[in-house]
N, C-alpha and C positions, 0 to 999 in steps of 0.2 A: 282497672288496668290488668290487664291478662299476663303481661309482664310484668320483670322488674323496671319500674321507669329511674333510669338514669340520669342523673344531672353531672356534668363537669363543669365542675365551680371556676371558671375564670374570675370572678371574685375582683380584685383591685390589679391582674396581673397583667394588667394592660399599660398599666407605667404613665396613665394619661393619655397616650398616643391611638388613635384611632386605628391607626394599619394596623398595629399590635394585636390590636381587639378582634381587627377581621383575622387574622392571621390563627387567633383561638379560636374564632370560631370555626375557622376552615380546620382547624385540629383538630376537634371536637366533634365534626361532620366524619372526618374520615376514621373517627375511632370508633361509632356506630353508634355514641352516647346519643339519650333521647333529646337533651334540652342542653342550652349553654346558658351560664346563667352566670351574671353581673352583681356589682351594686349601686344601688341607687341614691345618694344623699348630697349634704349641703353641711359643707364642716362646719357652719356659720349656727346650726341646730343640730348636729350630735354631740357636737362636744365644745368646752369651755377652752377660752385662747389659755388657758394653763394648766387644762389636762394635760399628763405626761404620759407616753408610751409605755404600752406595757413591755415587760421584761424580754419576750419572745419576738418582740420585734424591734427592741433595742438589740440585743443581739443576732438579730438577721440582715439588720442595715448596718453597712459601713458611716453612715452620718456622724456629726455631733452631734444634731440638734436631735434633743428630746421630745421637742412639744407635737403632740398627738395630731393637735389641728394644722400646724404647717405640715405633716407627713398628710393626712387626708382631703387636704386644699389641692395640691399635686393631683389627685385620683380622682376627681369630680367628673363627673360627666354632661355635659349640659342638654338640653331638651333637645335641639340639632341631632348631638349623637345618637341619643336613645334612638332617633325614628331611624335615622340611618343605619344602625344594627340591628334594629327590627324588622326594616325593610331586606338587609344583606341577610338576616334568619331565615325571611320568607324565603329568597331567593334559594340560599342552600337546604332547604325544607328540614330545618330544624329547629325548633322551640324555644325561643327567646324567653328568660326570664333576670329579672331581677330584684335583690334584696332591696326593700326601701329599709331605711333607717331614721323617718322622721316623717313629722304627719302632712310636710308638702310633698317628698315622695312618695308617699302612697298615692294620694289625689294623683300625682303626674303621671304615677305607672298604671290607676286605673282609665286616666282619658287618654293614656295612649291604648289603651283594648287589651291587659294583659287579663287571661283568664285563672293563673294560678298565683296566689301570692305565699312567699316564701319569707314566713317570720323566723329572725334569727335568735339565738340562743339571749344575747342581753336584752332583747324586748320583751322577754315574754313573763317579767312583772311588771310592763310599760301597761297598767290602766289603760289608759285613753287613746295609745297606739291599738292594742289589742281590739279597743270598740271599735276603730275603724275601722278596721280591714274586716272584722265581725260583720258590718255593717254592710260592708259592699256584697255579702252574699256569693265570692266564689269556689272555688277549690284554694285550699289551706295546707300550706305543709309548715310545721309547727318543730325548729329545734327545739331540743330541752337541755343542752349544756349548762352545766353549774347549777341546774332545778333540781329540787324534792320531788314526791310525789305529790303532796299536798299544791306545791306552786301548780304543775302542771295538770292538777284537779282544777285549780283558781281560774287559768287561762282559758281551759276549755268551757269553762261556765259563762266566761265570760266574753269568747267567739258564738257560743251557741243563744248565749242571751240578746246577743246583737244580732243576731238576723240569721247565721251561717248554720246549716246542715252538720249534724255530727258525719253525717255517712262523706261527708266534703273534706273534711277532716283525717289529716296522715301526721303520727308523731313520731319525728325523727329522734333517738336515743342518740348522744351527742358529747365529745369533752372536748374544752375550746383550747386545751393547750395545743401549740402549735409547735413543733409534730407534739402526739399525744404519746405518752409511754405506753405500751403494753399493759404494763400493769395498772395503769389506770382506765385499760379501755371497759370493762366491765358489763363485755356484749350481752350477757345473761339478761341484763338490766332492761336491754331493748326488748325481750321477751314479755318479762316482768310488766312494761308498760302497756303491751299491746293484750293484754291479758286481764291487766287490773280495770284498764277502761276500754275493753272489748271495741279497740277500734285498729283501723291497718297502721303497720309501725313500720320502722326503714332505720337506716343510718347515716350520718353525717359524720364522715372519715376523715379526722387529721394523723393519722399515724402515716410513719414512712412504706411504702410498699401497698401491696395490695391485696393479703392474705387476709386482713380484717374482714373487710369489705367482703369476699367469697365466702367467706365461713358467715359473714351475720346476713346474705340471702340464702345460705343452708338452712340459718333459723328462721326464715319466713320472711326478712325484709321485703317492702313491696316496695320500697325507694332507696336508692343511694347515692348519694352526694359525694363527690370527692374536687380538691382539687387540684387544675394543675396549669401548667404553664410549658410554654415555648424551650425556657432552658433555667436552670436552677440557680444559674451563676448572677441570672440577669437581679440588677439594685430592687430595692422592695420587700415590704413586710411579710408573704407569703409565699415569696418562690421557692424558698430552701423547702416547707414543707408541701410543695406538690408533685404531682405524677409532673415526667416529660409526655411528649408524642407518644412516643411506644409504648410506656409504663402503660397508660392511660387507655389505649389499643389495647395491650394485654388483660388488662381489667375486666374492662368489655366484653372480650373473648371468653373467658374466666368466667364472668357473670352468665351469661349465655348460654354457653357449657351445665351450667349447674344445675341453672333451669330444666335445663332438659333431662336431665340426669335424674334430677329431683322426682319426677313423674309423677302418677297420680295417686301413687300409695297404694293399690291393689296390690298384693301379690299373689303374683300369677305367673308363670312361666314366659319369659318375653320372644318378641316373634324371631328376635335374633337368637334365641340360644334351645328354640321346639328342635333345631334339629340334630343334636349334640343328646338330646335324652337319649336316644338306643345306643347312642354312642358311648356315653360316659354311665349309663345305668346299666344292672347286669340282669341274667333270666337263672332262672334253676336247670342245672344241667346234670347230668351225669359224671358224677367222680369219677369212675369206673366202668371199665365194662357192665353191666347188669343186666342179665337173664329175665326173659319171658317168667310172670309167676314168683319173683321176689317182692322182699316188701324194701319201699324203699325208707333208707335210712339216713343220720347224718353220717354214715359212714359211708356211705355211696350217693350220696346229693353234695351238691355244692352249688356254689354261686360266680357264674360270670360274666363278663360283658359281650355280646351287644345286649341291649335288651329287646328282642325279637320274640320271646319266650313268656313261659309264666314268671309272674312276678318273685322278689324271693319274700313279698310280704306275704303270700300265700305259703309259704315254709310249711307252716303246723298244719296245714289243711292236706298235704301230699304224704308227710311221714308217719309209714302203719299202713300207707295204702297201698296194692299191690300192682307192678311192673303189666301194663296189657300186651308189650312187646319188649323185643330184645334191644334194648341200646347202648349204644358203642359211648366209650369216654368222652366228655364235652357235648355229646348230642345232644340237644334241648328236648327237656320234658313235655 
């Protein structure tokens, strides 16, 4: 990728409703993100009818009801859907993807043609999940939320042991609290990963705003993930921590921005600021009047702008040597 490839995580923030979904996707089109990207599962195999929510999204739903799998039963998508957002992606030529969360979603997101698969942070000491998607041999972007080093040693041994390309392989540095604190985001760490197992590294952003995200493609992210939604107010485990429309435009911009900024790391005089040298650089001039046959000194040299003249790092090479004509104050040497 020559760029940063951007995903905007629509995520669960479609409420169930299909228009909703098209409605993120057309957000996600018009904020210039590369990919929009879902989730894929069957509450009936993520989780137990007595798992309980976690805390962060007990406190972002107004509900009673605690149980993990009536909240995830709501958010399903069924096979109908997936084609028809993959069909409305082609249409708005943007990148359909989505997170499987269980080993019939994977099989479903691979026969429907998805070419990148997006493992998320609680899979990635799922064994047998990890072989598959290993297995299918395609492009891999791999959260590491709540991992070690060591875990995320274990996972890639065990995608590249099943069939998959390291060079296919991107590790997202990642904290699953939803918004993440500050002081737990610990962007260094993305560095840290992409260094210890010399492969491309990115982020996967739950903090509020969007200053994470710009600063960790300062530090080389080649992916970022964030998510966001339609309006924040809207019911649902993820909306409070996403970008809106614009937040999520702004990012983009922001991201973009940096890129370019960031440049190729020569330094070299840029083609914007060659013609500012004579301008803002100065030449060796004359202090003083100074006579034919003197020698000249620092008492009679100086240094001013434009730079049109001898350099003034040529200084020591001119003082002691004598005057070949007469030159008037400020006249260039």
């Amino acid at each position: 990728m020559k760029q940063v490839f951007i995903i905007a995580e629509a995520g669960v923030n479609h409420n169930g409703s299909i228009e909703l979904a098209k409605k993120l996707i057309d957000t996600a089109v018009e904020s210039g993100a590369d990919a929009v990207k879902f989730q894929t599962f069957k509450a009936s195999n993520l989780v137990s009818k007595d798992a309980k929510k976690a805390n962060y999204q007990i406190q972002n739903m107004d509900d009673n009801d605690n149980s993990q799998y009536n909240m995830l039963k709501k958010l399903e998508l069924d096979v109908d859907t997936h084609k028809e957002l993959i069909k409305y992606c082609q249409k708005k030529n943007i990148i359909f993807l989505s997170t499987p969360f269980d080993n019939d979603s994977i099989k479903l997101l691979d026969e429907l043609g998805l070419e990148i698969f997006k493992i998320p942070s609680g899979e990635i000491t799922n064994l047998p999940y990890l072989r598959q998607i290993g297995a299918l041999r395609k492009k891999v972007i791999l959260s590491t939320g709540m991992a070690n080093m060591s875990e995320i040693e274990d996972a890639l041994d065990i995608l590249t042991k099943a069939g998959t390309k390291k060079e296919n392989i991107t590790i997202l540095h990642a904290n699953t609290m939803y918004p993440t604190p500050y002081k737990d985001v610990n962007l260094k760490a993305m560095v840290t990963i992409g260094n210890t197992f010399d492969i491309p590294y990115g982020y996967s952003d739950h903090t509020l705003g969007i200053e994470v995200d710009v600063a960790a493609v300062a530090l080389g992210a080649s992916v970022i993930e964030k998510h966001f939604t339609i309006d924040k107010t809207m019911p649902g485990p993820d909306h409070k921590a996403s970008l809106e429309p614009d937040e999520l435009k702004a990012m983009v911009s922001a991201i973009r921005n940096i890129e370019i900024a960031l440049g190729d790391g020569i330094k070299k005089p840029s083609p914007s600021e060659i013609p500012n040298i004579i301008v803002a650089r100065k030449s060796i001039v004359a202090k003083k009047d100074i006579k034919k046959g003197k020698l000249f000194t620092i008492n009679n040299l100086t240094t001013k702008r434009p730079a049109n003249g001898i350099s003034p790092m040529l200084w020591d090479d001119l003082i002691g040597r004598i005057a070949s004509k007469d030159y008037k104050e400020d006249e260039l040497i």
